[in-house]
RODO-2510 file (C-alpha; in nm, 4 decimals, decimal comma):
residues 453
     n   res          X          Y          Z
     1     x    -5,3697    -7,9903    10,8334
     2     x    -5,6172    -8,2392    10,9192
     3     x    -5,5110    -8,4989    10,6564
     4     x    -5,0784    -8,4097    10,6958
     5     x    -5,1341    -8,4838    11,0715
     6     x    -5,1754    -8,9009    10,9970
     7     x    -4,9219    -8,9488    10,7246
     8     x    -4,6274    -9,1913    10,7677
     9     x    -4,4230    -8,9868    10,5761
    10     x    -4,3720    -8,6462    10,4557
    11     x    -4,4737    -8,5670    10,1288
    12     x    -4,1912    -8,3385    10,0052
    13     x    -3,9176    -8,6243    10,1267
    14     x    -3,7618    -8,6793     9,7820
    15     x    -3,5987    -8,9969     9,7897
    16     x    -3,6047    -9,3224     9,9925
    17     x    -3,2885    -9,4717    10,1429
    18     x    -3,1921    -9,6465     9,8034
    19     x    -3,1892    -9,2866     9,6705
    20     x    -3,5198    -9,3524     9,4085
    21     x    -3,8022    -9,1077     9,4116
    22     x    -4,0907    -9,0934     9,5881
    23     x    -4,4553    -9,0045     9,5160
    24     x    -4,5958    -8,7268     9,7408
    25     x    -4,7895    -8,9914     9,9046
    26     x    -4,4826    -9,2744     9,9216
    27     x    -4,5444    -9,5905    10,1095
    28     x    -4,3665    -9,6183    10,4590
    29     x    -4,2139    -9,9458    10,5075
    30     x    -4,4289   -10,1969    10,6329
    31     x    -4,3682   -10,2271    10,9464
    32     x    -4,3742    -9,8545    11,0273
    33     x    -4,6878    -9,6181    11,0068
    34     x    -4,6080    -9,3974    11,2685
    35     x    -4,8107    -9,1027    11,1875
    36     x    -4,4390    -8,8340    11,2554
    37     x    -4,6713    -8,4984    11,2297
    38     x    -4,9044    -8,6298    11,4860
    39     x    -4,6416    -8,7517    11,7436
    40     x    -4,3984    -8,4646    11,6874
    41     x    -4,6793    -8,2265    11,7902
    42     x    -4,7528    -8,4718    12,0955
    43     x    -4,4151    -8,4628    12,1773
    44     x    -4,3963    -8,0550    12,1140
    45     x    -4,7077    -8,0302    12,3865
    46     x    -4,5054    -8,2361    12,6811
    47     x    -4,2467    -7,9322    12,6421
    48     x    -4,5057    -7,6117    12,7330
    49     x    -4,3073    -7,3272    12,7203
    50     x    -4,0134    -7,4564    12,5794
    51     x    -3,8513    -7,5205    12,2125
    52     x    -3,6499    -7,7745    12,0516
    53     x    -3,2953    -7,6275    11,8777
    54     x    -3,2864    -7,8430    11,5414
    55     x    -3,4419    -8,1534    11,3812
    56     x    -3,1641    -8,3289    11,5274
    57     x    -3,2943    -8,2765    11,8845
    58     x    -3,6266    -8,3100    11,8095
    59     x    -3,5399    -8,6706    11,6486
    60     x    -3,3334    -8,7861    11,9552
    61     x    -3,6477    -8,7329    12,1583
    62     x    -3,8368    -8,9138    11,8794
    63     x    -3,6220    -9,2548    11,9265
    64     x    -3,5418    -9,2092    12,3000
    65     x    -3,9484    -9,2133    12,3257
    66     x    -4,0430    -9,4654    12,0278
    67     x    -3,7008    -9,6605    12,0204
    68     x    -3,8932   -10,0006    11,7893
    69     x    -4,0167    -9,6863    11,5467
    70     x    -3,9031    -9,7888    11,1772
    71     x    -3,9314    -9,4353    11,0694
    72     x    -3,7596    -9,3588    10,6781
    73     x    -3,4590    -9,2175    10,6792
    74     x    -3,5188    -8,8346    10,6398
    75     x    -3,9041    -8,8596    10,7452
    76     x    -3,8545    -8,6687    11,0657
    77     x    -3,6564    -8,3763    10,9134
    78     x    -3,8717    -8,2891    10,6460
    79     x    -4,1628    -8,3535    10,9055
    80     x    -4,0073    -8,0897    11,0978
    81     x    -3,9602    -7,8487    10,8072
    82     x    -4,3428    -7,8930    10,6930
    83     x    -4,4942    -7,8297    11,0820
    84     x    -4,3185    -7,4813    11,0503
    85     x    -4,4593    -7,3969    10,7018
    86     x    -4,8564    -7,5060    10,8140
    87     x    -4,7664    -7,3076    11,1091
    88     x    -4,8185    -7,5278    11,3134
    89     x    -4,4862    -7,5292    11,4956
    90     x    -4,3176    -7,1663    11,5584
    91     x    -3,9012    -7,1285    11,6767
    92     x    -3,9426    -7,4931    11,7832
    93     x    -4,2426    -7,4443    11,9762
    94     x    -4,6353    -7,5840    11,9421
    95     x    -4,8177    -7,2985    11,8522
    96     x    -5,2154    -7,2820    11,9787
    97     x    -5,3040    -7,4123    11,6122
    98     x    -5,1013    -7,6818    11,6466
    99     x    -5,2440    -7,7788    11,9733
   100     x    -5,5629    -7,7265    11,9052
   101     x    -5,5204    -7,9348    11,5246
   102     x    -5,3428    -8,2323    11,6872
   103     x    -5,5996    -8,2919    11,9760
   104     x    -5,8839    -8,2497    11,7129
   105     x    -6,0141    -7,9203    11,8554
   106     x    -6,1520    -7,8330    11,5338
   107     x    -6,3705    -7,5288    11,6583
   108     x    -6,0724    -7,3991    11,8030
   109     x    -5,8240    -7,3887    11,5034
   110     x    -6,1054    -7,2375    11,3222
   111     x    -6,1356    -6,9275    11,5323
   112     x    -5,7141    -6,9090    11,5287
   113     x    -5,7271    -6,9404    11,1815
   114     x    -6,0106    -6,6604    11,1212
   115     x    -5,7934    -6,4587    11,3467
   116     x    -5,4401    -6,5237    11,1286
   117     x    -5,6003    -6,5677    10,8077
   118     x    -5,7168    -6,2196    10,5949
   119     x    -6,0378    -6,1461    10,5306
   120     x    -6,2226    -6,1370    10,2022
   121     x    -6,1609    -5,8653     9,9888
   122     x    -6,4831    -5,6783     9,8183
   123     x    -6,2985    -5,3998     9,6605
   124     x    -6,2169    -5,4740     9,3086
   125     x    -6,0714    -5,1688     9,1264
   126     x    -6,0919    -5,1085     8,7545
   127     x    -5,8138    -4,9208     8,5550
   128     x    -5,9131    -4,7243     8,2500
   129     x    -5,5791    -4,9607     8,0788
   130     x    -5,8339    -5,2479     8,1129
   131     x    -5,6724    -5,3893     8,4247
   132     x    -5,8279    -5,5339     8,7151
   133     x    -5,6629    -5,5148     9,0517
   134     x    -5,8363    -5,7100     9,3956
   135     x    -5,6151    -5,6447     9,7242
   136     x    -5,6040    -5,8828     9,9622
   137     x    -5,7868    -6,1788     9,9764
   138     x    -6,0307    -6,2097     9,6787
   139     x    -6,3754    -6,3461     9,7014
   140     x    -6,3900    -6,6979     9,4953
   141     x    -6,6671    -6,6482     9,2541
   142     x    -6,4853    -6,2790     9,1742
   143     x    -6,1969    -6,4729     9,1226
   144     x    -6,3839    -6,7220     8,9302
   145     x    -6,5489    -6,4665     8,6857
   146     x    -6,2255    -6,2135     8,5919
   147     x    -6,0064    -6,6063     8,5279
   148     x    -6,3142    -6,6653     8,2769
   149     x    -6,3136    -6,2323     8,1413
   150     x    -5,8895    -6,1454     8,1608
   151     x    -5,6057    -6,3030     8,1971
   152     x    -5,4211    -6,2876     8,5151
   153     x    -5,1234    -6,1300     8,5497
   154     x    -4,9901    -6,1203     8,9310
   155     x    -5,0500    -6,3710     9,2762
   156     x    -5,0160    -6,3249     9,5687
   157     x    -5,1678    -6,0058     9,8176
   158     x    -5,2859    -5,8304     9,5233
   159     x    -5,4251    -5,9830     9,2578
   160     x    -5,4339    -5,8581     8,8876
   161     x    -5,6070    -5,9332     8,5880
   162     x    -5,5744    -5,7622     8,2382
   163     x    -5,8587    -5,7737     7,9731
   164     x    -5,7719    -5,7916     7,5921
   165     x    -5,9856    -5,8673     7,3005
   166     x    -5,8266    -6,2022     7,3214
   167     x    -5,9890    -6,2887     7,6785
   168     x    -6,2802    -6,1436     7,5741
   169     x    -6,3183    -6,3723     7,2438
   170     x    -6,2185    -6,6920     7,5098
   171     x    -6,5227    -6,5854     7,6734
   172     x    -6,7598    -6,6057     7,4300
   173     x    -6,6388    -6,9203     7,2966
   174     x    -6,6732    -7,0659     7,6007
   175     x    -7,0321    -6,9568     7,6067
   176     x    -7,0360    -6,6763     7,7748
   177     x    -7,3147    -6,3933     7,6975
   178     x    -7,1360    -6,0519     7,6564
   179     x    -7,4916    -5,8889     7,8372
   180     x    -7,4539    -6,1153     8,1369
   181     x    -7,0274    -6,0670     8,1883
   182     x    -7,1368    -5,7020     8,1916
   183     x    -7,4172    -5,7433     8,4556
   184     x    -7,1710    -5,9521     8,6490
   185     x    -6,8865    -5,6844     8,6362
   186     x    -7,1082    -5,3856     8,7469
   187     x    -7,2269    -5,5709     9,0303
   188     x    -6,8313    -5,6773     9,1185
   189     x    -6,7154    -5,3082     9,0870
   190     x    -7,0308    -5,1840     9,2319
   191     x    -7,0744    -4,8833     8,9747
   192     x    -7,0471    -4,8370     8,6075
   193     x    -6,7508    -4,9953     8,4422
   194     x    -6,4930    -4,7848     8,2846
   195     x    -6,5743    -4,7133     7,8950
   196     x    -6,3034    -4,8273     7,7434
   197     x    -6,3909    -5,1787     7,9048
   198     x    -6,7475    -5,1480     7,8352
   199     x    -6,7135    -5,0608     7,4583
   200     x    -6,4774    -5,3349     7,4270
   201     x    -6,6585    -5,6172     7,5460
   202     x    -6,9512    -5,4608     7,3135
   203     x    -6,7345    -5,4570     7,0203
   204     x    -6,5871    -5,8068     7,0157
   205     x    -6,9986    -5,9590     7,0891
   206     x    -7,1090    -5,7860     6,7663
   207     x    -6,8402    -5,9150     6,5262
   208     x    -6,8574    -6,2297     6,7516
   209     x    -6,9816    -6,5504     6,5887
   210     x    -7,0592    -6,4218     6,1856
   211     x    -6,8439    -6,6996     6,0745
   212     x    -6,9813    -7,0711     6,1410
   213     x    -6,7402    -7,3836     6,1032
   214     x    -6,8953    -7,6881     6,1546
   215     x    -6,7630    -8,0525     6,0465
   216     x    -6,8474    -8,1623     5,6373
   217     x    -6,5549    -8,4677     5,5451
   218     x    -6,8027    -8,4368     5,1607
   219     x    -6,9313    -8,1666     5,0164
   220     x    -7,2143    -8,2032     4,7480
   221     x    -7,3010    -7,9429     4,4703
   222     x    -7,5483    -7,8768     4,1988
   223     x    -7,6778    -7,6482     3,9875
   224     x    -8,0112    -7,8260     3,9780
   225     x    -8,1368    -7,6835     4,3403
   226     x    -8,4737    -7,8696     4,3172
   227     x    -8,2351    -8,1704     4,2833
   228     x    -7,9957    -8,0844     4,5480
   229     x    -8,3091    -7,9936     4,7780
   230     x    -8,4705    -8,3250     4,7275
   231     x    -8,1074    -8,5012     4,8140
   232     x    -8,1070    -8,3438     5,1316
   233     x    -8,4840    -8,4460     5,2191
   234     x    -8,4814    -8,7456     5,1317
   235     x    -8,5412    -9,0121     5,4079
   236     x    -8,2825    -9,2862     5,1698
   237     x    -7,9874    -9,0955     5,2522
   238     x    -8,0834    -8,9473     5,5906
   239     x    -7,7550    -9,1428     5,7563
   240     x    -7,5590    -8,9128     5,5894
   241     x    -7,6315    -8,6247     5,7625
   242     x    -7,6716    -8,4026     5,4812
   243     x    -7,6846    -8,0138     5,5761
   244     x    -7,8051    -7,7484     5,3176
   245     x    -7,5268    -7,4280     5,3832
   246     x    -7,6280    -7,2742     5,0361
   247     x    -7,8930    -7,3297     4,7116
   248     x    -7,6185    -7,5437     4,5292
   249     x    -7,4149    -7,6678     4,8243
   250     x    -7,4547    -7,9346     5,1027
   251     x    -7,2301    -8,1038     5,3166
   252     x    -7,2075    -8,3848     5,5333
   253     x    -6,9845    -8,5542     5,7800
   254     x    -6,9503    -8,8701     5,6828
   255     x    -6,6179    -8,9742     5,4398
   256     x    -6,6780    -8,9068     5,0625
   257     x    -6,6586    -9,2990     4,9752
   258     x    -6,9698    -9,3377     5,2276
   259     x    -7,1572    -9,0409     5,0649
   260     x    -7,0848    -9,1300     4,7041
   261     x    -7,1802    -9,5035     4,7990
   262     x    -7,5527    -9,3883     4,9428
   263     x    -7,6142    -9,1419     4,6757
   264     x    -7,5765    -9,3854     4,4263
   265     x    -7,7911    -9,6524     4,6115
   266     x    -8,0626    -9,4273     4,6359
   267     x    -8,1085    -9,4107     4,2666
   268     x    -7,8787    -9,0888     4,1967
   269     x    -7,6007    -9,0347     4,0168
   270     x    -7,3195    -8,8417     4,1536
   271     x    -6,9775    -8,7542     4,0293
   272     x    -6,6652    -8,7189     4,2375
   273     x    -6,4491    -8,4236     4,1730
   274     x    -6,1491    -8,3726     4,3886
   275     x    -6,0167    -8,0765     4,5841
   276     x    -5,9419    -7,8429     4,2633
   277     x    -6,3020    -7,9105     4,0767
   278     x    -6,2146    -8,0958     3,8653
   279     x    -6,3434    -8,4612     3,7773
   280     x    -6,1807    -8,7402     3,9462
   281     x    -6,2614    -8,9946     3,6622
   282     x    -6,1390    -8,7548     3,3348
   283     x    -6,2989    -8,7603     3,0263
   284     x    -6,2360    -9,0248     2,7800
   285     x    -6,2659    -9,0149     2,4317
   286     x    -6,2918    -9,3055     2,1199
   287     x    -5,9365    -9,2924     1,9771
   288     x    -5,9493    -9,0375     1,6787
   289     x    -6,2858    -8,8648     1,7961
   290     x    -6,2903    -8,5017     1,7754
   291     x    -6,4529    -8,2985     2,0475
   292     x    -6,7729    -8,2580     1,7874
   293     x    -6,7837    -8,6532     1,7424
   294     x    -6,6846    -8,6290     1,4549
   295     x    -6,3786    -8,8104     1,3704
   296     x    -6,0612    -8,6339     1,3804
   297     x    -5,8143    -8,5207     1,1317
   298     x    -5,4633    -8,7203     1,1462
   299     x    -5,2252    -8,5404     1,4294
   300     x    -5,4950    -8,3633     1,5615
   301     x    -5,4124    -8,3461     1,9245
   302     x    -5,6755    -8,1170     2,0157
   303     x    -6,0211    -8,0940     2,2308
   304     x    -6,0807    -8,2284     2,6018
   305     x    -5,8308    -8,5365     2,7088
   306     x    -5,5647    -8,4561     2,4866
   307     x    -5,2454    -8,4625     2,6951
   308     x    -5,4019    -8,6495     3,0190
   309     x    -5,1658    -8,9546     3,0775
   310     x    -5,4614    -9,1311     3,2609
   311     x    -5,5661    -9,2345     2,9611
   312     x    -5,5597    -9,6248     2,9193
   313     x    -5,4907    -9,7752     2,5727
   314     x    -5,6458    -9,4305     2,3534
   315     x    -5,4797    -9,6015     2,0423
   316     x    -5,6782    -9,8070     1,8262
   317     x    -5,4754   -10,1507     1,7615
   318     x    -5,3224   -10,1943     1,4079
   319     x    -5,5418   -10,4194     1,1995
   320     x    -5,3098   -10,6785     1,1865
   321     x    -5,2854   -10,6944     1,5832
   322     x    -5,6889   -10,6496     1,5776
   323     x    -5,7134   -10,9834     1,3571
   324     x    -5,4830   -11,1914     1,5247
   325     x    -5,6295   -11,1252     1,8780
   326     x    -5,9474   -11,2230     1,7151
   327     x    -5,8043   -11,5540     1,5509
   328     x    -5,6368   -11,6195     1,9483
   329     x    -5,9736   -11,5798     2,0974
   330     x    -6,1833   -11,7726     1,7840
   331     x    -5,9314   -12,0641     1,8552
   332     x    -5,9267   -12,0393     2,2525
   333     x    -6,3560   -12,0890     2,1830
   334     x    -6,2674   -12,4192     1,9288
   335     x    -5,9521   -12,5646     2,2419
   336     x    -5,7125   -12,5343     1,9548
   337     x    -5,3382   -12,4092     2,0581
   338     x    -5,2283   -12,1042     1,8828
   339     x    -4,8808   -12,0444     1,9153
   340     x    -4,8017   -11,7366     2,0697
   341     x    -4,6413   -11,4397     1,8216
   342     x    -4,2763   -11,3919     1,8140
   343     x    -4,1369   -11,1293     2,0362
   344     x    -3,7981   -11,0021     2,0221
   345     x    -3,5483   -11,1682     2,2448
   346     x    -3,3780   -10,9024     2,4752
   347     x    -2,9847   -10,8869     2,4449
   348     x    -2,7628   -11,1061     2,6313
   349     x    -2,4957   -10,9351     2,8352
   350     x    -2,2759   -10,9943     2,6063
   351     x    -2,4042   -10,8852     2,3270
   352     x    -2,4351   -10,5317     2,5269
   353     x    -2,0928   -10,5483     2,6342
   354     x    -1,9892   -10,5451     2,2517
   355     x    -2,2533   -10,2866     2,1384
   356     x    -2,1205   -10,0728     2,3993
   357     x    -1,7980   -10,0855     2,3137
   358     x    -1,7980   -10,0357     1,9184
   359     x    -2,0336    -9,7900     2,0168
   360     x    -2,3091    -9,9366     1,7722
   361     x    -2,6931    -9,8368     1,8340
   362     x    -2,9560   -10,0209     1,9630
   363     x    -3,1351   -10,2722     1,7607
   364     x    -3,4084   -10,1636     1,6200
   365     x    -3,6967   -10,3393     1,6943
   366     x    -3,8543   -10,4950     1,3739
   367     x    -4,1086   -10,3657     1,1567
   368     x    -4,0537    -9,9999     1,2674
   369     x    -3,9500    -9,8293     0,9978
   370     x    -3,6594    -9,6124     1,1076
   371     x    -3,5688    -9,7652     1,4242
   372     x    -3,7206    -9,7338     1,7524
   373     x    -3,4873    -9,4484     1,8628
   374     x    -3,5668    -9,2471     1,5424
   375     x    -3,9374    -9,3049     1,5968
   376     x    -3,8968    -9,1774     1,9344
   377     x    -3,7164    -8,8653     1,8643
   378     x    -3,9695    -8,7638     1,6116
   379     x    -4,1915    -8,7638     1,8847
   380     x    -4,0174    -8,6880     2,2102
   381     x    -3,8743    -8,3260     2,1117
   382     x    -3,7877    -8,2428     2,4624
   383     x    -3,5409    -8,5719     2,4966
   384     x    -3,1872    -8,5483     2,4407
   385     x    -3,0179    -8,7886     2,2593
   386     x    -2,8882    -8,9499     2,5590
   387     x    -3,2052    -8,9704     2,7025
   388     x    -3,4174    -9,0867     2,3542
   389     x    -3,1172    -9,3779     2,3576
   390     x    -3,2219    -9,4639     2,7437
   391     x    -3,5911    -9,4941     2,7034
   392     x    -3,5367    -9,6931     2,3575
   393     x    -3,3101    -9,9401     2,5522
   394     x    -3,5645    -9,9793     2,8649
   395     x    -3,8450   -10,0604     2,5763
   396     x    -3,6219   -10,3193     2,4347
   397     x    -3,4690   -10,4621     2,7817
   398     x    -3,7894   -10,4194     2,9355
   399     x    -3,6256   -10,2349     3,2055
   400     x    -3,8324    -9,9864     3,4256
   401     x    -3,7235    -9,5944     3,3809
   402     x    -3,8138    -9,2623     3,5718
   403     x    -3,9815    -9,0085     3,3622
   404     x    -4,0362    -8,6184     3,4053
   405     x    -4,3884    -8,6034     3,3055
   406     x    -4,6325    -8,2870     3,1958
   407     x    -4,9946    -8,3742     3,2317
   408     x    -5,2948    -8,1455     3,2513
   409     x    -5,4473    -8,2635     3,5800
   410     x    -5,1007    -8,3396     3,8079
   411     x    -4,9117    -8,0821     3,6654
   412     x    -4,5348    -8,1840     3,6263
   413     x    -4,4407    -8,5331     3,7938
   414     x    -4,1937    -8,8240     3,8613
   415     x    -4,2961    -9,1178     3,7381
   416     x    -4,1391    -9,5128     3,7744
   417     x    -4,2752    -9,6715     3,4519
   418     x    -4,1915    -9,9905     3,3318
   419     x    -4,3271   -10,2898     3,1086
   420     x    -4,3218    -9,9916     2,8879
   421     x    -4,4134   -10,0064     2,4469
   422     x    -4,4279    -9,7473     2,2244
   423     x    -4,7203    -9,7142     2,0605
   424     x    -4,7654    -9,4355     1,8189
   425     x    -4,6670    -9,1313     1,9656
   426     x    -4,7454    -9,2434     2,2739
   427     x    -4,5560    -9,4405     2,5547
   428     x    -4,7485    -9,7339     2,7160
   429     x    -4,6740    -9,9230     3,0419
   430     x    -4,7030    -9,9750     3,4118
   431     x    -4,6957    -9,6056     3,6227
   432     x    -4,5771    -9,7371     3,9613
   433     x    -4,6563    -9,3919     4,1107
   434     x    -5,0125    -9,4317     4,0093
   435     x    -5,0168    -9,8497     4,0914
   436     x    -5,2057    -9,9090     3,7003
   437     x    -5,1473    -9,8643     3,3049
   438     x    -5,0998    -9,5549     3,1826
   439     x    -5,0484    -9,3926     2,8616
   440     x    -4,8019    -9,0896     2,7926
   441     x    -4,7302    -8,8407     2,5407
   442     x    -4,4353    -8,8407     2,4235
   443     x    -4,4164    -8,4893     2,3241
   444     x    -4,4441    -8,4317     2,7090
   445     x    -4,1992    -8,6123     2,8527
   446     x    -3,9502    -8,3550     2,9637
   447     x    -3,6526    -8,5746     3,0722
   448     x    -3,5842    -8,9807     3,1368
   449     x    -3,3083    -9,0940     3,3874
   450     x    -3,2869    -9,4906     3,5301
   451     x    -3,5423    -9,6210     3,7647
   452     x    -3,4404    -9,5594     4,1202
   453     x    -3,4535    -9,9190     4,1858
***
């Protein structure tokens, strides 16, 4: 009351004259700041024992008695409204609060309110359904305590509150100790709490809190635990936070990069693995090495790698290719020019048109016995014609091509390849989905439609 009586305007007036919205604590015009509350409740006290009809009235009197009074449109009628809910004005009439608020008789409106107001309520009653019901008007730190304990269910005269394993769980997260919430509730009700409530709030404490979570962005194992232990002691790689949670398993917060980084900067040597396990960097192998070392029989397609397409280059170049690469770089060493080996030259668009419509093949590339299509199909048994023809004609029009692709470690795939060459039985090129060159099998490529782009 003491801080409504000042204000130039009243907080629930919605709009200014221009029809935009107002805070709750809207600026008067400037050259206003007649405090309405205050001087309607003056005015109110030159009338003692009579009342004003409306708002209307009561504004009249306002401008007959403050005529200069650049009050906001609205202002006096809402004023009017507001001095009837504090109760401060009654049927039109200044009630003893509102006399003794306005002339600052503080003492005063304190008793009157004592006298209006109800008293605090000490009775809290507990229901064997796990409700809690306060009449009246509860004490604070009651109020405070069954808002932390239940959730609350009704306002107003009588209060209610309703306790569920779910409160009771909100509780303890919030820190609460299920010992001291019962101490706190016995001495609220002022006897022993119903059982029902009692063995409740027991039973959620003890299965309370047997799982931990706590942050880890990397997670280290080992089956050396000497090693792991010494990791985690050791003052090199204490930034990392590194928290022991098992024998073979630490964790830390900081990003795996960071982790990986340190490790190896402290003299260890980690390996990443990614969410499944399994290595991030696979195993390579020499082209035509068996799993034993030994090395393996023609065809053989068996043993650890076989059928990853991260594998980079796993053919061993023809010896022709081999010496001339080494004749290139023996002459680059000398600053002799060695002209560049022929490549075939793609087809003009001509040239397709006609192939196209005589319905002739693609040219085979040279020296490949068969034709590239043919040596593609021998491979690529799960191609259709159609799509052996497509992926022959992107290799020869260096076109890029979308591929359905099986691998071991992703599983079946999309793939945008281009710069592509067919090496073996194997597909070589650019893998746009993985941004580097790749090498594919052709025996599991399961389908080959045009590049998206």
């Amino acid at each position: 009351m003491s801080a409504w009586l000042p204000m130039s305007l009243a907080p629930t007036l919605e709009r200014d004259p221009d029809g935009t919205y107002l805070t709750a604590f809207g600026r008067a015009p400037a050259d206003s700041g007649l405090p309405v509350g205050l001087v309607l409740c003056r005015l109110l006290s030159t009338l003692p024992g009579e009342g004003v009809v409306s708002a209307d009235d009561v504004a009249a009197l306002l401008r007959w008695y403050h005529p200069v009074a650049n009050t906001v449109p609205g202002s006096i009628e809402h004023t009017w409204a507001e001095a009837h809910q504090l109760g401060l004005f009654a049927d039109g009439a200044l009630t003893p609060l509102g006399a003794a608020v306005s002339t600052g008789d503080n003492e005063a409106a304190t008793e009157l309110l004592d006298q209006v107001l109800p008293a605090q309520s000490n009775q809290v009653m507990f229901g064997s359904d796990l409700t809690i019901v306060i009449p009246g008007s509860p004490d604070p730190a009651a109020v405070d305590l069954l808002d932390v304990l239940a959730a609350r269910e009704g306002h107003g005269v009588v209060g209610t509150w309703r306790v569920s394993e779910g409160s009771v769980r909100g509780a303890l997260d919030s820190g609460y100790a299920v010992e001291d919430l019962i101490v706190a509730l016995r001495r609220l009700a002022g006897q022993d709490l119903p059982q029902a409530l009692e063995y409740l709030l027991r039973d959620v404490a003890r299965k309370h809190g047997h799982l931990e979570v706590r942050p880890a962005a990397a997670v280290i194992t080992s089956a050396d635990e000497p090693l792991l232990a010494e990791v985690v002691a050791s003052k090199s790689v204490r930034t990392l936070g590194l928290s022991m949670v098992a024998p073979t398993v630490a964790v830390s917060d900081r990003p795996v990069e960071q982790v990986l980084a340190s490790l190896r900067k402290a003299g260890y040597l980690p390996v990443e693995m990614d969410d499944g396990g399994a290595p991030v960097v696979q195993l390579r192998r020499p082209a035509g090495m068996a799993e034993s070392g030994e090395p393996a029989e023609p065809g053989d397609t068996s043993g650890p790698g076989a059928g990853l397409d991260d594998l980079d280059e796993v053919d061993e170049p023809a010896e022709d290719d081999f010496q001339a690469t080494v004749e290139d770089f023996l002459a680059s060493i000398r600053g002799e020019q060695q002209p560049s080996r022929p490549r075939p030259e793609p087809e003009t668009a001509a040239e397709v048109a006609q192939r196209l419509i005589t319905g002739a093949g693609a040219p085979d590339t040279p020296g490949e016995e068969g034709g590239l299509e043919q040596q593609i199909a021998a491979d690529a048994r799960h191609l259709t014609s159609a799509e052996v023809h497509e992926l022959a004609d992107a290799v020869q029009q260096s076109r890029p091509v979308q591929i359905r692709y099986r691998s071991a470690a992703d599983g079946v795939s999309m793939r945008v390849v281009s710069e592509l060459e067919v090496l073996g039985g194997h597909l070589a090129g650019y893998c746009h989905s993985k941004q580097g060159d790749r090498t594919f099998r052709l025996d599991q490529i399961l389908a080959v439609s045009p590049a998206p782009f």
